[in-house]
N, C-alpha and C positions, 0 to 999 in steps of 0.2 A: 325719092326723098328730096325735099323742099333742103338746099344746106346756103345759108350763109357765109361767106368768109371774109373776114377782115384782116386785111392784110397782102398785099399783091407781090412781096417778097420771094425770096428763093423758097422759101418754107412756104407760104401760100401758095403761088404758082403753078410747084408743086404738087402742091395737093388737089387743086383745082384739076393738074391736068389725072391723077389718079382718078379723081368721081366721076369725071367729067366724061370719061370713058365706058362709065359702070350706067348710065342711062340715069346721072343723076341731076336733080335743077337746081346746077349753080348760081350763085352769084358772087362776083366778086368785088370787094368794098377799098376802094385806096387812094389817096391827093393825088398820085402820079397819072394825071392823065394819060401819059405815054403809055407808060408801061402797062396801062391796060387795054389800050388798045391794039399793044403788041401781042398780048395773051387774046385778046378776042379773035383777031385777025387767025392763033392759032388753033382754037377749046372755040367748043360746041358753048360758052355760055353767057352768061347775063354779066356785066360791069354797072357797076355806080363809083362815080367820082364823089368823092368829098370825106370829110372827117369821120370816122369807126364810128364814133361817141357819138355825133351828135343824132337826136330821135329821127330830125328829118329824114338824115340821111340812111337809117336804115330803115325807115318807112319808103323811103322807094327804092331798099333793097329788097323788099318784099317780108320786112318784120312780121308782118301780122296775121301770115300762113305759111311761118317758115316752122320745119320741125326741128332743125340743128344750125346753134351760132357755134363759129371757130372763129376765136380773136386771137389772132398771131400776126399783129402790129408790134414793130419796134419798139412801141412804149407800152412798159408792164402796167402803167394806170390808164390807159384806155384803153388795153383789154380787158381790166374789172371794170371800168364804167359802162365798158359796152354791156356785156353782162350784164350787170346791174339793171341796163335801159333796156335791155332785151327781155329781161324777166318782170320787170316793174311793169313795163307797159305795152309788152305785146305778149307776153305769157308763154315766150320762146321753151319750148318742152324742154331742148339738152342744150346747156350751155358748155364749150371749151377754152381755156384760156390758158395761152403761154404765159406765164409767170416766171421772167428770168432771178430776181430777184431774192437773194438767201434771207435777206431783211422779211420779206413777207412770207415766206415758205415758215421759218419759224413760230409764227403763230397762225396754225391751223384754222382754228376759230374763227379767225377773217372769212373765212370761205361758207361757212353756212349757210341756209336761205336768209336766216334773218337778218343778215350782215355783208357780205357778198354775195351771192348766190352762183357760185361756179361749181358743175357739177365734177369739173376732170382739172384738174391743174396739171400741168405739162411743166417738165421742173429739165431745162434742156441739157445745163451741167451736171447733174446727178446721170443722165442719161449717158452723157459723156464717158463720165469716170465711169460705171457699170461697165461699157462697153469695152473700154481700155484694158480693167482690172479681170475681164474673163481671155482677153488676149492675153494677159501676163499668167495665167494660171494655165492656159495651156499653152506654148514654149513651141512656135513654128505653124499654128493657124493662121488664118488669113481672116476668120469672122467665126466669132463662136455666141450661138445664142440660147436661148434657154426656156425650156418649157417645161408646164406643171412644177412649177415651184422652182426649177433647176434639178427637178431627176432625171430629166433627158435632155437633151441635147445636140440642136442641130449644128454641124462643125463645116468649115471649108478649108481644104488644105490644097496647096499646091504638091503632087507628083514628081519627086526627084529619080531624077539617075540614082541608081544603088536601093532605095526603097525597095524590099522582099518581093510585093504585088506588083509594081512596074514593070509592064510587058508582059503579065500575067494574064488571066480572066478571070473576073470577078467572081465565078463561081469557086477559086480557089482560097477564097477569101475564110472561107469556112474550115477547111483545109488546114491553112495557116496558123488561126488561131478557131479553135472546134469549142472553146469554153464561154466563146462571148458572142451575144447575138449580134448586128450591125446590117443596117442595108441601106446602099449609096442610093439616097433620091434624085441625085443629078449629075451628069458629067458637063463643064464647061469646055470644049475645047476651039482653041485659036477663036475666042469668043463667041461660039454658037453652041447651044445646049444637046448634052444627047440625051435620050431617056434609055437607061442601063437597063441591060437584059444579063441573063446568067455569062455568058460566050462572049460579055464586051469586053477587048482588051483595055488595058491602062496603061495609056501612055505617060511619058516622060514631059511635063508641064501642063497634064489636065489638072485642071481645078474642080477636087471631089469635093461634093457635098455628100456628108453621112451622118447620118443619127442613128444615137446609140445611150443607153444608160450613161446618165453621167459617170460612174465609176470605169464605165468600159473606155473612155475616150481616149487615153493616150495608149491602149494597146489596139486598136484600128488606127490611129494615126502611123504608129509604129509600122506599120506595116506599105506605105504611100511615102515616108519621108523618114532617114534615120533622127531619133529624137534629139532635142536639143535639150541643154541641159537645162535644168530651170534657173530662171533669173535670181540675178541677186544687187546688182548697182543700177540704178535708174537715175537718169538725167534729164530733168524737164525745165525746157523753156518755154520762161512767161510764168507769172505768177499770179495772173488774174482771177476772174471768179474759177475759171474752168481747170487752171495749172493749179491753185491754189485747192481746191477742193481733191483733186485727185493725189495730190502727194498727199494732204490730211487721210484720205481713209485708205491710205497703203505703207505709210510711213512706219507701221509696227512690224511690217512683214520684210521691208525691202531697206536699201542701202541708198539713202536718196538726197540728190542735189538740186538743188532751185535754183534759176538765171533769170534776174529778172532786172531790168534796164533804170525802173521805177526806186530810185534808192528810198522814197517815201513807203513804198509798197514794200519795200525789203523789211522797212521797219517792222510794217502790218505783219508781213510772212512771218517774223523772227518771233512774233510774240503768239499767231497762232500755231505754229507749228512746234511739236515738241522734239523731233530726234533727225528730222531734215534739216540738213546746209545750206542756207540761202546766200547766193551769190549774187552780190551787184555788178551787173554787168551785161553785154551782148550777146546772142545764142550763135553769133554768126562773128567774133571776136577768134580767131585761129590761137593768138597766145592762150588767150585763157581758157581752150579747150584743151588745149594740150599741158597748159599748168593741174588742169583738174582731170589729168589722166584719163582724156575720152578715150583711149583704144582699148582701155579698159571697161567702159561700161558697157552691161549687155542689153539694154533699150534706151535710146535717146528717145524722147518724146518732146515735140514740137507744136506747141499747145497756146500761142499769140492769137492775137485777132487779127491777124495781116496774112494773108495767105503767102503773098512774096519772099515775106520773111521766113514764116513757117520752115517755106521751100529750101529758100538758100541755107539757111541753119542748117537743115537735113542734110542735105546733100553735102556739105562741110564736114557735119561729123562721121557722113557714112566713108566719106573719104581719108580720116584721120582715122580712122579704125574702128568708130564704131560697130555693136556686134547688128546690131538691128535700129533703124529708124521707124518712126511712127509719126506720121505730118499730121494737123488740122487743118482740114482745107476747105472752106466754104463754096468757092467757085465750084461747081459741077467739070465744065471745061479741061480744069487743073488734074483734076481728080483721074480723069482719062488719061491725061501727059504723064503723071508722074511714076503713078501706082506698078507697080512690078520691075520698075528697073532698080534705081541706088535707093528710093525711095519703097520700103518694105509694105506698107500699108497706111494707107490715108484715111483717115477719117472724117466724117464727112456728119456736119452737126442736124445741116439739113432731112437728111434721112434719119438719123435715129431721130428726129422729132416726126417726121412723115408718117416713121412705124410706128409710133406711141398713138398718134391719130388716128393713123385710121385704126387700128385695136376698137374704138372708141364710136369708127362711123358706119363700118360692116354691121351689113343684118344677120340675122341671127346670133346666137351666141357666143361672140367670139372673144375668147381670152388673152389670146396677142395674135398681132399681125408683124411679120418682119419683113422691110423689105433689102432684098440679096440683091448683091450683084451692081449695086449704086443705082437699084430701082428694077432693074431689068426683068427679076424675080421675087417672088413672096412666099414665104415659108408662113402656115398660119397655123393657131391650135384653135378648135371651137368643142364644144360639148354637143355631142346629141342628146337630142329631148324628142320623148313620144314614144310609140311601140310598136309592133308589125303593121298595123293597121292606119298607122297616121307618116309612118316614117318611108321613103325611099330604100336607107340602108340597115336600120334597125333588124335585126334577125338573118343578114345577108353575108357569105363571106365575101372576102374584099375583093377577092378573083373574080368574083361576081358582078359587081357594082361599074354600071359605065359612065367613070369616070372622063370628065373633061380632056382634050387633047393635050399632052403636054402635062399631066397633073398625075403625080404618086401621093398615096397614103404611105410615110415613111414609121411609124409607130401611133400605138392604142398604150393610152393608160386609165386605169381601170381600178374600181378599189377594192380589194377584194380583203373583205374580212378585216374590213377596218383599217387597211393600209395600202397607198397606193403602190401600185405595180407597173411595171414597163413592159409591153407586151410590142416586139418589132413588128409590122406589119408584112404577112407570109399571105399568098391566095390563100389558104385556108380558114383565116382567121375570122372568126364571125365577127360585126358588130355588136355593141352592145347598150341599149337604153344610158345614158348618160355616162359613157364615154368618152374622154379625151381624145380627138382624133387629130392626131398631125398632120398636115397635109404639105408638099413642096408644089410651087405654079410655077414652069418655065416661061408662062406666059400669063401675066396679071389681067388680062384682057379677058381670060375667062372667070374670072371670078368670081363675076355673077350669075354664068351656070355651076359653078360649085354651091355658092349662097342655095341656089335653089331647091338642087339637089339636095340639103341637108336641112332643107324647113321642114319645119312640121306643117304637113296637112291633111287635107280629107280627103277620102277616095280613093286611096292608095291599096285596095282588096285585093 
């Protein structure tokens, strides 16, 4: 695939180096001469210097036999104009475009063909807040994402001391709890993945990955970590688009304070917000953490555009008592440093726009892509299409099928009699003709023998 990208950023980058590995023909579009030459120097691909927007300049990106534009430039108007010149006059098949902007999300209708013409709008704060608000619903995850609607669910927890299956074997896991299905797609341990067999023990600090019905998820968690209890006070610093929109779609559920430096922006919060506290003032202010009873709240969230600050807030409040910290951290670098010591879980904007795209750039049919681990893995859902005759897996049980190195089917959902169904993936389980198939990748590098694996084609008797 011929792909486009505008924008040489941490999010471009990125993603370039994701295709760029999958045998795809990049190009990358950005003013920084450096910095593309820094990615050339690393990625198998193609660089153009100059302006996103302007025709020239993506006429000798290769506009006019490309099959997919990504505009994910810092500026939300020359990712729709590129668009716009990508579809006006070279007939670009799939346009993408990051759209930061709540001003323009609000009228849909911008985005048409006969108006904008962007096929996918990438919306990176709603993506944000999603991600946030499924860690505060389930109370001691590390990454909780969600497929076919959110009736399943793939989860990542960290393995404490005292946890029932700690130092157990996973086959006792059934044992434990005999009512609820669940099967762990990956062990992370001291950072290298294991691929779990019935006999593997669980240690004390693996980071399991397991899917499971969404309703099953906090008694498999139960069983890896004693449960915490559910949240009830949240504290978030920084009230911009990203702080601001996350305390709006959680503020009916939770007990929540806003800090934000911007006493102008205080104003904005105070008038959009209805039952949230907004505080003028520092995240990293030691008085008025302790005037506003941080050893009492049970999530600080550190939600700024400044990574540094982020940080030091965090670690501030994990030290006044905070029960749990949550950072925003753009740098990749950071992300490494902080994540599992005072700092509970980092968030990283970068990647949850990564996973949205590529949803959007995999072939065949695929309905999300996530990627785990701050890139390292990808949890993906795709539908099958076709039937014994056109299909690799179609009519095969899953014990059957050989599967990429490195690669579990973790559940099948299925619709059976008009309603779908979560069916965990056991060797016995047959595929079936349009099927939801889960899949976990310890290693994204095979991804395009999975893609293959699961196209439809001929000759398959």
């Amino acid at each position: 695939m011929k792909i486009i990208i505008l924008g040489a950023g941490q999010v471009g980058g990125t993603l370039a180096e994701h295709l760029a590995s999958e045998a795809n023909d990049i190009t990358l579009v950005d003013t920084n001469g450096e910095l593309l030459h820094s990615l050339q120097d690393r990625l198998d691909i193609g660089t153009v210097q100059g302006m996103a927007s302007h025709p020239k300049v993506l006429k000798r990106a290769g506009a006019e036999d490309a099959d997919l534009l990504i505009a994910v430039t810092n500026s939300d108007e020359t990712n729709m104009i590129a668009c716009q010149i990508g579809y006006s006059l070279f007939k670009i098949t799939k346009r993408i475009a990051r759209v930061r902007s709540t001003s323009y999300h609000d009228y849909p209708a911008l985005f048409d063909a006969g108006i904008i013409p962007i096929d996918v709008l990438i919306h990176p704060e709603k993506l944000i807040t999603d991600q946030i608000t499924r860690l505060l619903d389930h109370p001691g995850a590390l990454q909780v994402v969600d497929f076919a609607d959110g009736i399943v669910q793939l989860v990542a927890v960290k393995a404490v001391l005292g946890g029932p299956l700690v130092g157990c074997e996973l086959q006792d896991l059934r044992k434990h709890i005999p009512s609820v299905d669940t099967r762990v797609a990956a062990i992370f341990r001291r950072g290298k993945a294991i691929m779990p067999v019935k006999d593997t023990i669980i240690e004390t600090d693996d980071e399991v990955f397991f899917i499971a019905d969404r309703k099953d998820i906090q008694a498999v968690m139960g069983e890896l970590r004693r449960l915490e209890k559910p949240y009830k006070r949240i504290m978030v610093v920084g009230g911009g688009n990203i702080g601001a929109a996350f305390a709006k779609s959680i503020e009916s559920r939770y007990q929540i304070k806003v800090i934000e430096s911007s006493e102008e922006r205080c104003n904005y919060l105070s008038e959009l917000l209805n039952k949230s506290i907004v505080l003028h003032g520092s995240g990293s202010d030691k008085q008025l953490l302790l005037e506003e009873d941080i050893e009492d709240v049970d999530v600080f969230c550190a939600l700024t555009n400044d990574d540094e600050a982020n940080i030091m807030a965090s670690l501030l409040a994990k030290r006044l008592g905070a029960n749990k910290v949550m950072t925003l951290i753009s740098k990749p670098a950071y992300v490494d440093l902080v994540q599992g010591g005072e700092i509970d879980i980092a968030i990283s904007p970068q990647q949850a726009t990564v996973s949205s795209l590529l949803t959007h750039v995999r072939r065949g049919d695929m309905v999300n892509v996530h990627s785990l681990r701050r890139g390292a893995a990808e949890a993906i859902e795709l539908i099958v299409h076709g039937d014994k005759r056109s299909s690799r897996v179609i009519g095969r049980t899953i014990g059957s099928i050989n599967l990429p190195a490195g690669t579990t089917i973790g559940a099948i959902v299925r619709e059976i009699e008009g309603s779908l169904t979560v069916i965990i993936a056991h060797h016995n389980i047959e595929i079936q003709a349009e099927d939801h198939v889960i899949l976990f990748l310890t290693d994204k590098r095979k991804m395009r023998e999975v893609e293959q694996l699961f196209q439809v084609g001929f000759g398959f008797f």
